[in-house]
mmCIF file of the N, C-alpha and C atoms, coordinates in Angstrom:
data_MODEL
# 
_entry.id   MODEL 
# 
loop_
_atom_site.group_PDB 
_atom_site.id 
_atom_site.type_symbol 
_atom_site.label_atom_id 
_atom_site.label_alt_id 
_atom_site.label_comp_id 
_atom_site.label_asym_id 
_atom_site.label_entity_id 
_atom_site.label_seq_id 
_atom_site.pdbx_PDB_ins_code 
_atom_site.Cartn_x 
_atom_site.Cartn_y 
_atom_site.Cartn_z 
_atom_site.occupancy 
_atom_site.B_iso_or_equiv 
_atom_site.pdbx_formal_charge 
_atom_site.auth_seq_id 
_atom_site.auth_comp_id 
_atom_site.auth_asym_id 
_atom_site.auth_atom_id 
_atom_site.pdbx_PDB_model_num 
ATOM 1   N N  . UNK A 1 1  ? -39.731 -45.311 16.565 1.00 0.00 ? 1  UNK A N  1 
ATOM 2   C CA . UNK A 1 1  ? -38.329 -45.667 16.723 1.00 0.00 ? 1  UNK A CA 1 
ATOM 3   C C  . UNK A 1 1  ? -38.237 -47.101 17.251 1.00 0.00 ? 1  UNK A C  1 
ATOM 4   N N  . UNK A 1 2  ? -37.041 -48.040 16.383 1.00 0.00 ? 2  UNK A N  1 
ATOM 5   C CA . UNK A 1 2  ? -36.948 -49.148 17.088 1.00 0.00 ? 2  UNK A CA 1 
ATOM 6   C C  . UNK A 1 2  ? -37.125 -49.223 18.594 1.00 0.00 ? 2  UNK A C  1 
ATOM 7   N N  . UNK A 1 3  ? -37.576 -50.128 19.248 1.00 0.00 ? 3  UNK A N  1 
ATOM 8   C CA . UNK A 1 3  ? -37.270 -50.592 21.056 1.00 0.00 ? 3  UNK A CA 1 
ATOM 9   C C  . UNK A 1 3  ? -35.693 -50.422 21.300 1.00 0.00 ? 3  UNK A C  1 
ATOM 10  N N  . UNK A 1 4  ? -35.068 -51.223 20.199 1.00 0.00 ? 4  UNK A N  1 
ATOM 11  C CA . UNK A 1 4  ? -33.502 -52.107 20.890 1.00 0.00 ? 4  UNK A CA 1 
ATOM 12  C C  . UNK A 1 4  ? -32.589 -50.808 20.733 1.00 0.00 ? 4  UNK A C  1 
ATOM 13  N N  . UNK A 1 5  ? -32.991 -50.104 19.601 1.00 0.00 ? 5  UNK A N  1 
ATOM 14  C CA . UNK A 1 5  ? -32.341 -48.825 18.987 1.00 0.00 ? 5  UNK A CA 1 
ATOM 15  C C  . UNK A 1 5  ? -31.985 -48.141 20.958 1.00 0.00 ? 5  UNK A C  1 
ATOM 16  N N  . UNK A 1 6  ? -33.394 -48.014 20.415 1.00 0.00 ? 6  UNK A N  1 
ATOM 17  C CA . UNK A 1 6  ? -33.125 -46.857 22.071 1.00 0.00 ? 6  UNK A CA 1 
ATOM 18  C C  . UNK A 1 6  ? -32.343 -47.675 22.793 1.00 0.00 ? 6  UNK A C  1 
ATOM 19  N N  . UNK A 1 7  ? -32.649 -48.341 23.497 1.00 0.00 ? 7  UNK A N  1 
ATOM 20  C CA . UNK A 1 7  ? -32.146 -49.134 24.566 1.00 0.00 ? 7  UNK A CA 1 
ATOM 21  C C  . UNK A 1 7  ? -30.369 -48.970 24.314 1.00 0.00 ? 7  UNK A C  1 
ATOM 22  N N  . UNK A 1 8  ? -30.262 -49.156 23.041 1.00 0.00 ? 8  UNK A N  1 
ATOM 23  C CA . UNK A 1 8  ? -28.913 -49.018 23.221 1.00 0.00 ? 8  UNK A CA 1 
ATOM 24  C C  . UNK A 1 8  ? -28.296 -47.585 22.960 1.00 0.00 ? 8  UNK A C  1 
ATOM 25  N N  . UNK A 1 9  ? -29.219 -46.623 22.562 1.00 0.00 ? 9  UNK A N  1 
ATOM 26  C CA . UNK A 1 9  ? -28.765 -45.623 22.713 1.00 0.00 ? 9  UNK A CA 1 
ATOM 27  C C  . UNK A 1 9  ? -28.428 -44.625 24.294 1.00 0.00 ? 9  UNK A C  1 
ATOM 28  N N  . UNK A 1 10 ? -29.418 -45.361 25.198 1.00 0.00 ? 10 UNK A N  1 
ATOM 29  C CA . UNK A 1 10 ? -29.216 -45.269 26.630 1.00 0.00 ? 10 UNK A CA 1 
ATOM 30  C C  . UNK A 1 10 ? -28.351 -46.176 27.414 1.00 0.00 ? 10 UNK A C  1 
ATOM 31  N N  . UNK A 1 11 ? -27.601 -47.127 26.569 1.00 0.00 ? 11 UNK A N  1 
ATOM 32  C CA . UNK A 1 11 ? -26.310 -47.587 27.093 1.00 0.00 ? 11 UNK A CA 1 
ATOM 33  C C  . UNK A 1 11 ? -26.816 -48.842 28.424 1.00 0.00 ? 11 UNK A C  1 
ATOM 34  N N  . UNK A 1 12 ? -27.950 -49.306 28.074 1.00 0.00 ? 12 UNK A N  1 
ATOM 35  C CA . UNK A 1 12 ? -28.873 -50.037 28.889 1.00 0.00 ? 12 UNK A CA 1 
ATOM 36  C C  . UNK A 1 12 ? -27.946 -51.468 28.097 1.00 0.00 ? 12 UNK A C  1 
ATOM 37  N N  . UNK A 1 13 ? -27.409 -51.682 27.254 1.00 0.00 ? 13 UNK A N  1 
ATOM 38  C CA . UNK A 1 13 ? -26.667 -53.031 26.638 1.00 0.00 ? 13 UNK A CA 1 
ATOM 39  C C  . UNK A 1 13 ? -25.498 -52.890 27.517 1.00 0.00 ? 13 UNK A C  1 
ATOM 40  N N  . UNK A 1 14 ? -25.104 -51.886 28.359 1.00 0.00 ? 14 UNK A N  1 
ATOM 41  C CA . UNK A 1 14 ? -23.665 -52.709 28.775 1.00 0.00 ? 14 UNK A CA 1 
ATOM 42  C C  . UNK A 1 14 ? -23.350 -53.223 30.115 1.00 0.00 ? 14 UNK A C  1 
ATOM 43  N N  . UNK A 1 15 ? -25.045 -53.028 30.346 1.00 0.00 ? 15 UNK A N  1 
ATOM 44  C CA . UNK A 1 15 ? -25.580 -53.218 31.668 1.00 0.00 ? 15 UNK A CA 1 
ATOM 45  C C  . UNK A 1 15 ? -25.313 -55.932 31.720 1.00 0.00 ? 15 UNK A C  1 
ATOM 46  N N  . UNK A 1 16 ? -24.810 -55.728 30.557 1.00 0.00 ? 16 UNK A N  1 
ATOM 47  C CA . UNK A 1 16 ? -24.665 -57.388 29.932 1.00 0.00 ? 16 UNK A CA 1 
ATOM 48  C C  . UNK A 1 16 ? -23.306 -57.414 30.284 1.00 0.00 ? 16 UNK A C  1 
ATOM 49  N N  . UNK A 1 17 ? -22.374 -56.488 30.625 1.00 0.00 ? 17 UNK A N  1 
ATOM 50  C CA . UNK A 1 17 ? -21.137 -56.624 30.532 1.00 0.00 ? 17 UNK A CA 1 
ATOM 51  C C  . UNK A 1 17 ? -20.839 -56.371 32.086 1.00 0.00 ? 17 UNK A C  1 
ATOM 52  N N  . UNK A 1 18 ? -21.866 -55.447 32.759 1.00 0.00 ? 18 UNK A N  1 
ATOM 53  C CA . UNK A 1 18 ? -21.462 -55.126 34.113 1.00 0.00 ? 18 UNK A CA 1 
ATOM 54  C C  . UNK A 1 18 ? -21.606 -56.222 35.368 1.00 0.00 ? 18 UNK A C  1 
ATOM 55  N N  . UNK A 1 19 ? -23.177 -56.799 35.168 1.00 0.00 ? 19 UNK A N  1 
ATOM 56  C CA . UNK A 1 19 ? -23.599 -57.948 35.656 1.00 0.00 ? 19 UNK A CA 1 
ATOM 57  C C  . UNK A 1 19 ? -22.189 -58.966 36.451 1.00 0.00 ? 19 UNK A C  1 
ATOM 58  N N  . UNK A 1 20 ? -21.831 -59.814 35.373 1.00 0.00 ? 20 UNK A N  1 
ATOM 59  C CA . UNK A 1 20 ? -20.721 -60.752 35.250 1.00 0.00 ? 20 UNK A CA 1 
ATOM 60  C C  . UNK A 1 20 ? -18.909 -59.778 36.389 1.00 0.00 ? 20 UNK A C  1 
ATOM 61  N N  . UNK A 1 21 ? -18.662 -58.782 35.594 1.00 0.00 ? 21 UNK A N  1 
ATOM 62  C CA . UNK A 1 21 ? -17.551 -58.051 36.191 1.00 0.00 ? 21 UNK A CA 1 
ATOM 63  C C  . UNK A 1 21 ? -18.042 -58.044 37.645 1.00 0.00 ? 21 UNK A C  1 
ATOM 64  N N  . UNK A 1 22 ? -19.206 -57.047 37.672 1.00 0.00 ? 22 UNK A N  1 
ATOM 65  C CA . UNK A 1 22 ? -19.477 -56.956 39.320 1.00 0.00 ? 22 UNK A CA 1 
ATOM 66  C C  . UNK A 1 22 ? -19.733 -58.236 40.409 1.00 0.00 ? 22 UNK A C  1 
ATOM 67  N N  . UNK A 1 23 ? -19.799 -59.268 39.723 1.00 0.00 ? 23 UNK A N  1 
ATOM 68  C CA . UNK A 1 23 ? -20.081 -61.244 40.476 1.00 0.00 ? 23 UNK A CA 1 
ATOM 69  C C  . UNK A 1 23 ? -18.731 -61.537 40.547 1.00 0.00 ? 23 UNK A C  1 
ATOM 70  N N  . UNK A 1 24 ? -18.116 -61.438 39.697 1.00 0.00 ? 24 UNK A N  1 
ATOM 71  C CA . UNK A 1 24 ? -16.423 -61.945 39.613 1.00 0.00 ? 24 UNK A CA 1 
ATOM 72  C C  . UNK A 1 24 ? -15.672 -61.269 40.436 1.00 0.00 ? 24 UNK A C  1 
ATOM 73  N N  . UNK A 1 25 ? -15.846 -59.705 40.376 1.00 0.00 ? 25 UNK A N  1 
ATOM 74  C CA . UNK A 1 25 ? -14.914 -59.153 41.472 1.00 0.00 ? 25 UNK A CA 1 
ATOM 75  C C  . UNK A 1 25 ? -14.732 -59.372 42.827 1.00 0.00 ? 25 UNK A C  1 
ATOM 76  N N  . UNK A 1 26 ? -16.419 -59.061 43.334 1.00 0.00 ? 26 UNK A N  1 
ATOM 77  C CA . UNK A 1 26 ? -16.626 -59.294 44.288 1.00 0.00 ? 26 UNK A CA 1 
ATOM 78  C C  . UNK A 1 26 ? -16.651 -60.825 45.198 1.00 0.00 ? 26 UNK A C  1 
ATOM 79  N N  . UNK A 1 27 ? -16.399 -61.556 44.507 1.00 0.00 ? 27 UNK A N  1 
ATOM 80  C CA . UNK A 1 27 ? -16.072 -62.935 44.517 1.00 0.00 ? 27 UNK A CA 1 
ATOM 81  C C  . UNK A 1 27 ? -14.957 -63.062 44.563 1.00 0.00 ? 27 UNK A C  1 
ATOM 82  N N  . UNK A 1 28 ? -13.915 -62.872 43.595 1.00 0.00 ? 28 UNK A N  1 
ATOM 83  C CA . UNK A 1 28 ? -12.531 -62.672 43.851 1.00 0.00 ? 28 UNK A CA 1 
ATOM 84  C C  . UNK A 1 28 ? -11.831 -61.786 45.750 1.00 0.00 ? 28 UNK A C  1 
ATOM 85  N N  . UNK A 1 29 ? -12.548 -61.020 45.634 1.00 0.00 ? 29 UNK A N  1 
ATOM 86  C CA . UNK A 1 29 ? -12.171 -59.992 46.403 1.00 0.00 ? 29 UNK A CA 1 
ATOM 87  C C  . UNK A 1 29 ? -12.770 -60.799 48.004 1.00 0.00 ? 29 UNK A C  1 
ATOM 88  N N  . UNK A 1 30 ? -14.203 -61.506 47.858 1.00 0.00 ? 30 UNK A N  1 
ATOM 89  C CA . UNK A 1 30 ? -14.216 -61.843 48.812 1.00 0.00 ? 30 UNK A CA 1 
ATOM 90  C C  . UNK A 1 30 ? -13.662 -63.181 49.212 1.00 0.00 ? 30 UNK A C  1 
ATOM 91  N N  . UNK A 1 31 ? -12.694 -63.928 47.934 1.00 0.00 ? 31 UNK A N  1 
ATOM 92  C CA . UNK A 1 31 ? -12.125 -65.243 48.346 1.00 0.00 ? 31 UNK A CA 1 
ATOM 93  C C  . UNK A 1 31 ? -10.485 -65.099 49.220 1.00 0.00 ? 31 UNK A C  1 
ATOM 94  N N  . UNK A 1 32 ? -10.645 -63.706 48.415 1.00 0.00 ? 32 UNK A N  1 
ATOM 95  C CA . UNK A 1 32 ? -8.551  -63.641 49.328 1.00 0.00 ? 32 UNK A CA 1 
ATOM 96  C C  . UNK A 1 32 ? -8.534  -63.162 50.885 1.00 0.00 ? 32 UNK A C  1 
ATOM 97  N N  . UNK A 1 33 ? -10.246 -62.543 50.917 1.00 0.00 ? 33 UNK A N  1 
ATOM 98  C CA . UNK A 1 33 ? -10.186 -62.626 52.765 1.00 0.00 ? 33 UNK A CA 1 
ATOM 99  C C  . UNK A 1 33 ? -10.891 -63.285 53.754 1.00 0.00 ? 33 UNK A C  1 
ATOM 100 N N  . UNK A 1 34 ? -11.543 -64.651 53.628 1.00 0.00 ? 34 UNK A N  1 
ATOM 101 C CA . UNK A 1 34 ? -12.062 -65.710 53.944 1.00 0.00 ? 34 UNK A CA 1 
ATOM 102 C C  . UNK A 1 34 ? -11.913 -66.521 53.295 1.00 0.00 ? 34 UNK A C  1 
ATOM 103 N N  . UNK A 1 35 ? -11.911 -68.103 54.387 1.00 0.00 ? 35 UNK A N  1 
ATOM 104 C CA . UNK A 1 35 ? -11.912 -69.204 53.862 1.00 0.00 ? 35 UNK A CA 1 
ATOM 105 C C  . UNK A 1 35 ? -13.412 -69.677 53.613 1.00 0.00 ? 35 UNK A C  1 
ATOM 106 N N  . UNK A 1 36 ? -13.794 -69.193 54.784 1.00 0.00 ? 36 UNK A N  1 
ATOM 107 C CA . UNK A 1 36 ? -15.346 -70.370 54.767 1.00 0.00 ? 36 UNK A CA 1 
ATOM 108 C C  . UNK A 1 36 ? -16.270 -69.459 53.722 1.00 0.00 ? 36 UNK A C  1 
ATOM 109 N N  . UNK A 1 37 ? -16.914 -70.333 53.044 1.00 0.00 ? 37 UNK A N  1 
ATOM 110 C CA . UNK A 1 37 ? -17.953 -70.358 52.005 1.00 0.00 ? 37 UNK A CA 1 
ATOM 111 C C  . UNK A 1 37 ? -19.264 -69.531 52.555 1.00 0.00 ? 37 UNK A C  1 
ATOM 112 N N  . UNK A 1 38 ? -19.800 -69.096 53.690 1.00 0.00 ? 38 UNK A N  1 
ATOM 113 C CA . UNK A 1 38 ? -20.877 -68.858 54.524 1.00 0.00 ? 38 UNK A CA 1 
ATOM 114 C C  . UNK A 1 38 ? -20.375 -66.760 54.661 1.00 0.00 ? 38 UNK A C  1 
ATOM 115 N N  . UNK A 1 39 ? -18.755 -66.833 54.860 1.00 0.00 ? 39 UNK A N  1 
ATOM 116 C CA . UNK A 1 39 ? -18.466 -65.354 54.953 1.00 0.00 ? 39 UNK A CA 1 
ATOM 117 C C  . UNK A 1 39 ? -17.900 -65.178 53.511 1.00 0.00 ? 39 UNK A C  1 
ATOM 118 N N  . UNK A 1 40 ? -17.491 -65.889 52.424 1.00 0.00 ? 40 UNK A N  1 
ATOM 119 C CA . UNK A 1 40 ? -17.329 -65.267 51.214 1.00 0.00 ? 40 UNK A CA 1 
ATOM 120 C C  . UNK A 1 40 ? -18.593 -65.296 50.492 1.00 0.00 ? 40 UNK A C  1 
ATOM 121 N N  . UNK A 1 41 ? -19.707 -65.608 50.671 1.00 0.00 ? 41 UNK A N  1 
ATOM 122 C CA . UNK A 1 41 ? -21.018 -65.275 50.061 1.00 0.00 ? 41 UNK A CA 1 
ATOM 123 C C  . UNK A 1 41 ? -21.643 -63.578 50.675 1.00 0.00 ? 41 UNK A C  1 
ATOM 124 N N  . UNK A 1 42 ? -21.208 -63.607 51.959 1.00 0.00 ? 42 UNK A N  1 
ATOM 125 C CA . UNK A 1 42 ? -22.002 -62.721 52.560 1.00 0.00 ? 42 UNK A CA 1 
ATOM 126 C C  . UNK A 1 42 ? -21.057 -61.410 52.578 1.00 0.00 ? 42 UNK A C  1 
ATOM 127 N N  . UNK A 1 43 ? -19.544 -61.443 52.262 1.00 0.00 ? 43 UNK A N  1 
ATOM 128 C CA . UNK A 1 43 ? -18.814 -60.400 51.969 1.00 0.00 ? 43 UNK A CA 1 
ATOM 129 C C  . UNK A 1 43 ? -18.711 -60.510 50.525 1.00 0.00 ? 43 UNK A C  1 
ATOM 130 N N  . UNK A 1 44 ? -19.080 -61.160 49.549 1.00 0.00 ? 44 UNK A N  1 
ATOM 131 C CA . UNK A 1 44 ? -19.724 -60.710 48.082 1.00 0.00 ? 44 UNK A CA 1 
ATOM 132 C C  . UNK A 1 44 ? -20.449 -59.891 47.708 1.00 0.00 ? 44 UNK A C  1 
ATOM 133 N N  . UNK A 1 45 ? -21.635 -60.460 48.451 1.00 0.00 ? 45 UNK A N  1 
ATOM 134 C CA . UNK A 1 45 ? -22.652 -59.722 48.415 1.00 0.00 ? 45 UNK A CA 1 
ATOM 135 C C  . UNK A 1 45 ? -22.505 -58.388 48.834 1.00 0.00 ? 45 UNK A C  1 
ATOM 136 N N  . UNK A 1 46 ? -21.927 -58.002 49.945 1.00 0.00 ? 46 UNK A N  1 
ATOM 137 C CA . UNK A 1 46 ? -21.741 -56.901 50.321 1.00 0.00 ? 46 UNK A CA 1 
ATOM 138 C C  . UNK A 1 46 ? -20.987 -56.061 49.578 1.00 0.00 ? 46 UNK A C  1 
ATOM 139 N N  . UNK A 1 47 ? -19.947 -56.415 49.223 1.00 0.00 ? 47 UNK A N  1 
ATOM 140 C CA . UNK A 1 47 ? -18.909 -55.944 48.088 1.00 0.00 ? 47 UNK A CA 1 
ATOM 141 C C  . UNK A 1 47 ? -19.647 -55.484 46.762 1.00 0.00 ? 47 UNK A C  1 
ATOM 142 N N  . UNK A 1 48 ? -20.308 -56.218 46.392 1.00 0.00 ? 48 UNK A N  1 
ATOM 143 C CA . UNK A 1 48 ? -21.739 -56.440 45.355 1.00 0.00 ? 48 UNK A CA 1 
ATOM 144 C C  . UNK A 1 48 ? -22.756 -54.994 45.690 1.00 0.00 ? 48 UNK A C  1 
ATOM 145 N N  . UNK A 1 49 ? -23.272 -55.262 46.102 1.00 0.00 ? 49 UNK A N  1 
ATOM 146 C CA . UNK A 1 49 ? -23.840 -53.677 46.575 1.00 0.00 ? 49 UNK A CA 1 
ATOM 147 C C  . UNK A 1 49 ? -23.239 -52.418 46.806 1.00 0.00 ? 49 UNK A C  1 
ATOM 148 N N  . UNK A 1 50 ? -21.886 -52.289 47.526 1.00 0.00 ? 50 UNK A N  1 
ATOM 149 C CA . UNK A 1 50 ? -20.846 -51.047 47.038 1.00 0.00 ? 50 UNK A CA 1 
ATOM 150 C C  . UNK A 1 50 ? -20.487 -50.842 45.847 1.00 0.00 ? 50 UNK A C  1 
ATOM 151 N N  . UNK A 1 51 ? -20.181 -51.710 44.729 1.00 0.00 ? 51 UNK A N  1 
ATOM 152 C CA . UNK A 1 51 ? -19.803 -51.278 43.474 1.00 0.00 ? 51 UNK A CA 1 
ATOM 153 C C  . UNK A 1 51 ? -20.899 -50.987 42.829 1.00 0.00 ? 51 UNK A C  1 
ATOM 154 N N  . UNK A 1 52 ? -22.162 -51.712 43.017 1.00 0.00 ? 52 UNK A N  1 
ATOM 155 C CA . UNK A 1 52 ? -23.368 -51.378 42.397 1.00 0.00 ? 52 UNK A CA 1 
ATOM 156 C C  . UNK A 1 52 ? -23.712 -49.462 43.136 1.00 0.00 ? 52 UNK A C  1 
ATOM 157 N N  . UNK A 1 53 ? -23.883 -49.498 43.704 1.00 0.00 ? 53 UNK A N  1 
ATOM 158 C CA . UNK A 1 53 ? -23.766 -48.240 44.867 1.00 0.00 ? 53 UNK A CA 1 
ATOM 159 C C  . UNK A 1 53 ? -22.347 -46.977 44.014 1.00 0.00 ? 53 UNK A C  1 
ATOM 160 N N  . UNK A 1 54 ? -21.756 -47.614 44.249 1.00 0.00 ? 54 UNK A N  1 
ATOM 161 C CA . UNK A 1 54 ? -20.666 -46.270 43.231 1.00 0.00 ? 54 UNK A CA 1 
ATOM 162 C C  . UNK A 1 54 ? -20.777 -46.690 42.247 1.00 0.00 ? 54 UNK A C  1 
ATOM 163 N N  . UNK A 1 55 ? -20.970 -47.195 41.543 1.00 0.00 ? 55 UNK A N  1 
ATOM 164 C CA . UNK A 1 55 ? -21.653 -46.959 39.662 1.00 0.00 ? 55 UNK A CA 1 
ATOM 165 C C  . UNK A 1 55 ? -23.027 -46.452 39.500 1.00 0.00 ? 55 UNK A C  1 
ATOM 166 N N  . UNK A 1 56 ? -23.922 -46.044 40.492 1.00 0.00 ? 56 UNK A N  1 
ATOM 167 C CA . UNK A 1 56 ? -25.317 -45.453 40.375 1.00 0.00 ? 56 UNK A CA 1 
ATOM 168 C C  . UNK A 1 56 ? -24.549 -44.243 40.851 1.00 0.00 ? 56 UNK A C  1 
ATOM 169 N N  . UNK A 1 57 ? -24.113 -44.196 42.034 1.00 0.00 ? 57 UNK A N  1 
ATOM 170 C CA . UNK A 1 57 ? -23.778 -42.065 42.341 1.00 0.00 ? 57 UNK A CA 1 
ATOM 171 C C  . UNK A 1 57 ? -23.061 -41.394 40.949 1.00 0.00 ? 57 UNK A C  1 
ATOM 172 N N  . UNK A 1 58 ? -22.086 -42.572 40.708 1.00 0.00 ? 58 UNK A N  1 
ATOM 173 C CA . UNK A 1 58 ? -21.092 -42.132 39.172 1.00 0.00 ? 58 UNK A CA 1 
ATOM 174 C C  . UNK A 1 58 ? -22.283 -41.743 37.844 1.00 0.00 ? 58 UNK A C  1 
ATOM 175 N N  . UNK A 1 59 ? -22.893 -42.631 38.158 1.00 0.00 ? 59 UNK A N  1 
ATOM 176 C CA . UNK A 1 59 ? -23.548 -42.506 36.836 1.00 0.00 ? 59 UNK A CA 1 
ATOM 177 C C  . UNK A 1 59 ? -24.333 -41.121 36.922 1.00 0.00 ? 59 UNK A C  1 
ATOM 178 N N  . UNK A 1 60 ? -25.062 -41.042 38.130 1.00 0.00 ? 60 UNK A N  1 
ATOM 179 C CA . UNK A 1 60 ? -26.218 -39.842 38.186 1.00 0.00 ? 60 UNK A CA 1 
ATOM 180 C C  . UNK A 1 60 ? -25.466 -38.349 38.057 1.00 0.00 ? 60 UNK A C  1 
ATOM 181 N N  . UNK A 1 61 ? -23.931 -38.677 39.102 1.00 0.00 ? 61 UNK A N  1 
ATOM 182 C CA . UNK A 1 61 ? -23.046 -37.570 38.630 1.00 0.00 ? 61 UNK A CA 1 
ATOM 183 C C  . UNK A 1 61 ? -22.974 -37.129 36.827 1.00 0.00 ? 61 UNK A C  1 
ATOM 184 N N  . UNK A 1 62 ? -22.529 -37.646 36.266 1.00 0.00 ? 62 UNK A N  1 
ATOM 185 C CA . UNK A 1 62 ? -22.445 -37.638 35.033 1.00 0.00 ? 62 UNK A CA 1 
ATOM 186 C C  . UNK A 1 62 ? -23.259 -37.395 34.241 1.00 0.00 ? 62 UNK A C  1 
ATOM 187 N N  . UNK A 1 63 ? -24.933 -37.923 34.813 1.00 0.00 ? 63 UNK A N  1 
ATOM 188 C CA . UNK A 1 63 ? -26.201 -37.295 34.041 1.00 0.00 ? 63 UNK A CA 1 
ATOM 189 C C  . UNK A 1 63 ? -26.395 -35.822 34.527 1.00 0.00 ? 63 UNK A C  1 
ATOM 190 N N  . UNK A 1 64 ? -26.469 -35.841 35.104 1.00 0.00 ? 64 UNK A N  1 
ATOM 191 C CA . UNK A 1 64 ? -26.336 -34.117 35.965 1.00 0.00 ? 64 UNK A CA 1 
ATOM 192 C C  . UNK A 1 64 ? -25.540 -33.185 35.157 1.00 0.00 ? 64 UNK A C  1 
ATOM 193 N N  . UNK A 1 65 ? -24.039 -33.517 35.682 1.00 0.00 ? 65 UNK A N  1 
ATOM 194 C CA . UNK A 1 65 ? -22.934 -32.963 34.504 1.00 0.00 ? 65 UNK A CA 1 
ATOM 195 C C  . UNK A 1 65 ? -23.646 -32.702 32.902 1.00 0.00 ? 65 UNK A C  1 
ATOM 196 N N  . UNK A 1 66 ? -23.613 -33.980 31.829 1.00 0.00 ? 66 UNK A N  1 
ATOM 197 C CA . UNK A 1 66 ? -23.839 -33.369 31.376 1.00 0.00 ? 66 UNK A CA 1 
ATOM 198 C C  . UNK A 1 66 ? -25.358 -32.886 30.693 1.00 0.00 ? 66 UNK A C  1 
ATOM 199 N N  . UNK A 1 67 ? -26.206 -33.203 31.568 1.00 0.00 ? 67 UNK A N  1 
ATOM 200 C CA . UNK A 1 67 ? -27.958 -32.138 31.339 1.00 0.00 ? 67 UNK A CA 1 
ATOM 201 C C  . UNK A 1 67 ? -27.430 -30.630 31.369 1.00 0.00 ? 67 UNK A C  1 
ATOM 202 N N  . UNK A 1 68 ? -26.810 -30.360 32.591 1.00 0.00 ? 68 UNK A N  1 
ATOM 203 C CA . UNK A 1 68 ? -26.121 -29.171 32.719 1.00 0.00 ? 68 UNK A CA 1 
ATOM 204 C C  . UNK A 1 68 ? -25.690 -28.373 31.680 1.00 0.00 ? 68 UNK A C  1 
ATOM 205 N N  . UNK A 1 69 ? -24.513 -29.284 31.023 1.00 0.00 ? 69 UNK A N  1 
ATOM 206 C CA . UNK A 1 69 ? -23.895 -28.764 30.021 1.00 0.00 ? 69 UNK A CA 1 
ATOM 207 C C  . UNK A 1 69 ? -24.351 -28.619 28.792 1.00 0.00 ? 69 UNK A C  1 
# 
């Protein structure tokens, strides 16, 4: 079986689309509650790791679900 086949049959391609959303948000999100550049890097980042963090529990939920089913 192709490599890329799979890969995208495991939905590992939209992992190109999440990257970018999850930098922007958390960037956004950390510019409207600090000014200085030193606490909107470090509440990015942090922000950055919670969404990464609930899109892994979401996801594993959902593999669970449906193996189950």
């Amino acid at each position: 079986m192709n490599p890329v086949l799979l890969l995208a049959q495991l939905g590992w391609m939209y992992l190109g689309y999440a990257i970018p959303l999850i930098v922007v948000i958390s960037l956004v999100y950390a510019a409207t509650r600090h000014e200085d550049l030193r606490a909107i890097g470090r509440h990015a980042f942090g922000c950055a790791m919670w969404i990464i963090g609930l899109m892994v529990v979401v996801g594993l939920i959902m593999a669970v679900v449906s193996a189950w089913l």
